[in-house]
Structures are given as C-alpha cells and as structure tokens.
TORGULO-966308 format. One record per residue (C-alpha): residue in one letter; y, z, x; residue number from 1. Coordinates in steps of 0.2 Angstrom, whole numbers. Example, Ala and Ser with C-alpha at 12.3 -4.5 7.8 and 13.67 -1.06 7.14 Angstrom:
BEGIN
<kefi aa="a" Y="-22" Z="39" X="62" i="1"/>
<kefi aa="s" Y="-5" Z="36" X="68" i="2"/>
end
This chain:
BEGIN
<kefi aa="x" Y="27" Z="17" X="-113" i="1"/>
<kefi aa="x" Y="37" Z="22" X="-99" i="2"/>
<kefi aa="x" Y="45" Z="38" X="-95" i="3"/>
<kefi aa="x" Y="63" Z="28" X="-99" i="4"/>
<kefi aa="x" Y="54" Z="26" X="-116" i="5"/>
<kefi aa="x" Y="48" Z="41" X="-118" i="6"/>
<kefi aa="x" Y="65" Z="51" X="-112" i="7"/>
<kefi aa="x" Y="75" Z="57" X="-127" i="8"/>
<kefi aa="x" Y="94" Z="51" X="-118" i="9"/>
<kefi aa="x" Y="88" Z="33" X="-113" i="10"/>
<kefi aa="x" Y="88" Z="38" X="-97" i="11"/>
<kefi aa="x" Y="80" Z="30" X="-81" i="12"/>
<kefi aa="x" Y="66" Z="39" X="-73" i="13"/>
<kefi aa="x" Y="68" Z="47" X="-58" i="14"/>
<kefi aa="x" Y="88" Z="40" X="-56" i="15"/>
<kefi aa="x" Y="91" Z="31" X="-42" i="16"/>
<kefi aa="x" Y="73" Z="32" X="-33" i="17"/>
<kefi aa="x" Y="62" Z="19" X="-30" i="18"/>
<kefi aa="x" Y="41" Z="25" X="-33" i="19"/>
<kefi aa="x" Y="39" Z="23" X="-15" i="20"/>
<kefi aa="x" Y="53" Z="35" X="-10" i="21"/>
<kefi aa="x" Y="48" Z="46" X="-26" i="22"/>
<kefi aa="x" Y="30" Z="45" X="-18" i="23"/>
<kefi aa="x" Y="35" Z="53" X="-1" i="24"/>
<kefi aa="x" Y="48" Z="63" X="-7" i="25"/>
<kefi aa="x" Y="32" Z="71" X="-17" i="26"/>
<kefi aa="x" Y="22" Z="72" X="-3" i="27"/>
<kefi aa="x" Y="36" Z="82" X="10" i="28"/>
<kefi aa="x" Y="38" Z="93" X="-8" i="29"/>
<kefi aa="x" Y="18" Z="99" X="-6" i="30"/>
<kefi aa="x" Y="19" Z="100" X="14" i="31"/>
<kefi aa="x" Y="36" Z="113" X="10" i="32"/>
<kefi aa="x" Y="20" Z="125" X="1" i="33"/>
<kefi aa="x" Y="8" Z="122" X="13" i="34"/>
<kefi aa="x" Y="-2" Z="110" X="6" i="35"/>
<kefi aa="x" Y="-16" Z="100" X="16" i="36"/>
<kefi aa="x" Y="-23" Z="82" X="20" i="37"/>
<kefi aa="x" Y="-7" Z="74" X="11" i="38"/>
<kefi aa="x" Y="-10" Z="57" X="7" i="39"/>
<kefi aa="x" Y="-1" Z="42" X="-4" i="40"/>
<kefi aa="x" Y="-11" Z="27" X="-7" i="41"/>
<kefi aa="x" Y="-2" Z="12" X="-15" i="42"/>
<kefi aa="x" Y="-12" Z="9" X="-29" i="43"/>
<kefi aa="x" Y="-2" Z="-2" X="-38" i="44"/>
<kefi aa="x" Y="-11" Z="-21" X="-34" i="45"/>
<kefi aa="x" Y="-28" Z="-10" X="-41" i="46"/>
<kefi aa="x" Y="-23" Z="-1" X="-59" i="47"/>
<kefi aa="x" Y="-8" Z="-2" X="-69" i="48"/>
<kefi aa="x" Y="-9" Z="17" X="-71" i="49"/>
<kefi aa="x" Y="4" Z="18" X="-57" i="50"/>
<kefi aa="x" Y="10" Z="11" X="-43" i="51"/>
<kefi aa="x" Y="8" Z="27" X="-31" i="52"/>
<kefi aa="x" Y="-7" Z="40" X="-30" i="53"/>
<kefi aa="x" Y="-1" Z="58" X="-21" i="54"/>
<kefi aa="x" Y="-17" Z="65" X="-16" i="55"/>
<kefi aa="x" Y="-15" Z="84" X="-8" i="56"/>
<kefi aa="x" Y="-23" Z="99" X="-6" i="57"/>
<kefi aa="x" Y="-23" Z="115" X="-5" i="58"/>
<kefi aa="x" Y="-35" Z="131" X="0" i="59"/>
<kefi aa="x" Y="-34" Z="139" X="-14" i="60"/>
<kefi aa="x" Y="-33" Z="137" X="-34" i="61"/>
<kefi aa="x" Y="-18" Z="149" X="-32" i="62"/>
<kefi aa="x" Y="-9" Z="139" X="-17" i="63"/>
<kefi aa="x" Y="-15" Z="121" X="-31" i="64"/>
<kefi aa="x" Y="-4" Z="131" X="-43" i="65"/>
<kefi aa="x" Y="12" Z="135" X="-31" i="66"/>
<kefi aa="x" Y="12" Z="118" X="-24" i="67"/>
<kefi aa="x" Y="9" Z="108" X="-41" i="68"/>
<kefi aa="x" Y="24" Z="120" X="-47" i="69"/>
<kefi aa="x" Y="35" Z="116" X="-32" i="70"/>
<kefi aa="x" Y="33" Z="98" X="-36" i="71"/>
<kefi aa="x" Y="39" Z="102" X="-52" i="72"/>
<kefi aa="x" Y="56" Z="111" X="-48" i="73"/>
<kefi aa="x" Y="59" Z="99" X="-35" i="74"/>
<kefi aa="x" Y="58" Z="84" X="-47" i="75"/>
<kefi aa="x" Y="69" Z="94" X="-59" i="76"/>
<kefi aa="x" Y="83" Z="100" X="-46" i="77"/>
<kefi aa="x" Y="83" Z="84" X="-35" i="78"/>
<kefi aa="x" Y="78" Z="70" X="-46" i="79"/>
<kefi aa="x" Y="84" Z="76" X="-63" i="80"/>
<kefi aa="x" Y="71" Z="72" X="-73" i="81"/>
<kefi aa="x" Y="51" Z="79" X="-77" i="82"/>
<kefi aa="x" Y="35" Z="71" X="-78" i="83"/>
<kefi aa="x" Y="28" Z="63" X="-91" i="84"/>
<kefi aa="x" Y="11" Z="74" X="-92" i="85"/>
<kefi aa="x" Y="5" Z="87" X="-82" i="86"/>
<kefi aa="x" Y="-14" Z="94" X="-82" i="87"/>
<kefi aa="x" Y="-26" Z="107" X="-76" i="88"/>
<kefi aa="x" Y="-12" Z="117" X="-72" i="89"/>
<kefi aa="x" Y="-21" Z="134" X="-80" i="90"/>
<kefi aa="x" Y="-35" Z="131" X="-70" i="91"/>
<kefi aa="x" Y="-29" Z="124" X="-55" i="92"/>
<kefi aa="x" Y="-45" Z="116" X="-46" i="93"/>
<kefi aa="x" Y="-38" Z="98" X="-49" i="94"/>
<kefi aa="x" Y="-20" Z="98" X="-56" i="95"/>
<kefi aa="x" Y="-11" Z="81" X="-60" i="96"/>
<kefi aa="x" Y="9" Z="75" X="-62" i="97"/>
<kefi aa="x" Y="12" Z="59" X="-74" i="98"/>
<kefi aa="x" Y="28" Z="56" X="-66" i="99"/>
<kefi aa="x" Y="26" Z="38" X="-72" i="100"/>
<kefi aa="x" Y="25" Z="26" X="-59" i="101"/>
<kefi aa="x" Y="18" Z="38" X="-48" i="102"/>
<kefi aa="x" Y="3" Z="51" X="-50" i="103"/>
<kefi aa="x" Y="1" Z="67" X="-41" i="104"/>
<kefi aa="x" Y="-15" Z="75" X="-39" i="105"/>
<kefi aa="x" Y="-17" Z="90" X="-31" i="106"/>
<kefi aa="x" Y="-33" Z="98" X="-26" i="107"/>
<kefi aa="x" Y="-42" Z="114" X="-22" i="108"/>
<kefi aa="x" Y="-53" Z="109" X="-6" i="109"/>
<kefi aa="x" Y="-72" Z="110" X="-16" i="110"/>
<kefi aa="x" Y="-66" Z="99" X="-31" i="111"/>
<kefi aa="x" Y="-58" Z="87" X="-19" i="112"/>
<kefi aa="x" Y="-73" Z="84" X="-9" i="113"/>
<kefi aa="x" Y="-81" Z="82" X="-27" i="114"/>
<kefi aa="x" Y="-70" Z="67" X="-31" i="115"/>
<kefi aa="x" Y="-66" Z="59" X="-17" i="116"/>
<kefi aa="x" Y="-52" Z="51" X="-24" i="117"/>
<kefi aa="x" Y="-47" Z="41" X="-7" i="118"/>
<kefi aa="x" Y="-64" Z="33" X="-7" i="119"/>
<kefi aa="x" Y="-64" Z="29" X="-25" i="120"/>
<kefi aa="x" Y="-49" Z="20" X="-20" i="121"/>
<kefi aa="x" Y="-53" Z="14" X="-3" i="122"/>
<kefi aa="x" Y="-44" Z="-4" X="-6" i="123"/>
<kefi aa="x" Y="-27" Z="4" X="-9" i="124"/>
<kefi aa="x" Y="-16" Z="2" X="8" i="125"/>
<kefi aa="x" Y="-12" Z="19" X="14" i="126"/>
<kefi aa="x" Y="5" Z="24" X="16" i="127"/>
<kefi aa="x" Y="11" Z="27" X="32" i="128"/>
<kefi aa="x" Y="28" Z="38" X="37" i="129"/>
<kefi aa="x" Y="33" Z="44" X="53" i="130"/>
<kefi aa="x" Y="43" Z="59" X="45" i="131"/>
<kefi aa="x" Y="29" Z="64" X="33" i="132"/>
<kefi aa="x" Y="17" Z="65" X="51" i="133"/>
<kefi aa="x" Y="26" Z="74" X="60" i="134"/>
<kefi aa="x" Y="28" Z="86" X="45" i="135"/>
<kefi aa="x" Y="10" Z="86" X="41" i="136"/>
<kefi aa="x" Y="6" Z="88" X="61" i="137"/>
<kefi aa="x" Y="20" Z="104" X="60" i="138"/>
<kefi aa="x" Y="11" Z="112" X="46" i="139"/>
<kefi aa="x" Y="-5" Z="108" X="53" i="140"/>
<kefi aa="x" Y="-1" Z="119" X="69" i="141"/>
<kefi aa="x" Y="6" Z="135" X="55" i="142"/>
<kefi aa="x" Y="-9" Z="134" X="44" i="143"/>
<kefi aa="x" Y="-18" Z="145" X="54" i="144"/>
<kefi aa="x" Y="-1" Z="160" X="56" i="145"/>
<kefi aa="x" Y="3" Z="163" X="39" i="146"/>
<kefi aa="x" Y="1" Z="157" X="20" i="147"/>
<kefi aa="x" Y="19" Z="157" X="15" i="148"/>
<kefi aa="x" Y="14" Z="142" X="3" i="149"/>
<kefi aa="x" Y="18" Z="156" X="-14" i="150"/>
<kefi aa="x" Y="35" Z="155" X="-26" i="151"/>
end
C-alpha cells in the first residue's frame, strides 16, 4: 500500500516531488543537523521496498535523534505530508523514515559500522549531486568548531 493509500484525504505523497528530489532534499535536511557520511543509493532496480535508501550518520544517539526529527519537521513544513512509519526513534542507535518510495536510515557511528548497509547494497548506483558535496564538504570543515546539530 502506498502512502496515497494509506493517506486519510486521497492525497499524493509527497505533492509535487519526485523520490529522487525527495531523496536529496532528505539528505541536505540531515547535513542542516550535522549529520555525517551522507549517502543515497538507488535502490530501486534491487528491492521493491523503495526506490531511494538515505543512509547518514551521526556521532551521537542524541545528534540520530535531532537529525531523524529535523527530517521529520522538514517533510511536514516543506512537503506537506509525514512518513508512513518511523523506528528506533526512542533509542536512536539506527532510526528509520518510511516515507514511501524513499527510506531514510540514519545512524549512530558503532551501529553503522555494524550494518554496513552501503556494502549490503553495494549494486545500487550511488547518487551523485554537486550541491549536496559541496554541502557535505562545508560541514565537513565545521564538524570539528561546534555541534550545533540540537533542536
């Protein structure tokens, strides 16, 4: 069932954007908290789970948290809409978005390294944008001068 289906006014998920743009719009989201080895992979020739896999982390469960929350406000404010499922919020070592044809997975560092969710799904192309580099490289370079990645 899709998130249309599952949406009480008919609506379409995610008005107006396509699971690529929702993907990276995702990913600039967890680099506005901080957040750490941003990738999306598309997986959607692989699994019919989704067609995009956000994969992300952060240093710390508290940062997982704050940025898995961030996603969420954005999708709300900007999109209009909210996933379909989200889990292991409470805990916040590995903390996924259903946001239907796109899956967010966002990571404290030990639990990532656990996974390795990019090597499980080494055959999915990597998606490459110049904007979300150049962010990635920016934050990269502030990392290290503050941790303003808290609501």
């Amino acid at each position: 069932m899709t998130n249309a289906e599952n949406r009480s006014d008919g609506g379409t998920p995610f008005p107006g954007t396509n699971a690529r743009d929702k993907a990276l719009r995702c990913a600039h989201w967890a680099l506005e908290k901080k957040a750490r080895e941003v990738m999306v992979l598309h997986v959607g020739a692989l699994t019919p789970i989704a067609e995009y896999f956000l994969i992300c982390s952060g240093r710390s469960v508290r940062q997982t948290q704050a940025i898995a929350r961030h996603i969420r406000t954005r999708i709300k404010q900007e999109l209009e809409d909210v996933p379909l499922g989200v889990e292991g919020e409470r805990e916040g070592n590995w903390i996924l978005l259903d946001c239907d044809d796109v899956v967010v997975h966002v990571f404290d560092e030990p639990t990532r390294e656990v996974y390795r969710l990019e090597r499980l799904w080494s055959e999915a192309p990597r998606v490459e944008d110049p904007k979300l580099l150049e962010e990635e490289e920016k934050a990269a370079g502030q990392w290290e001068e503050e941790e303003d990645w808290e609501d």
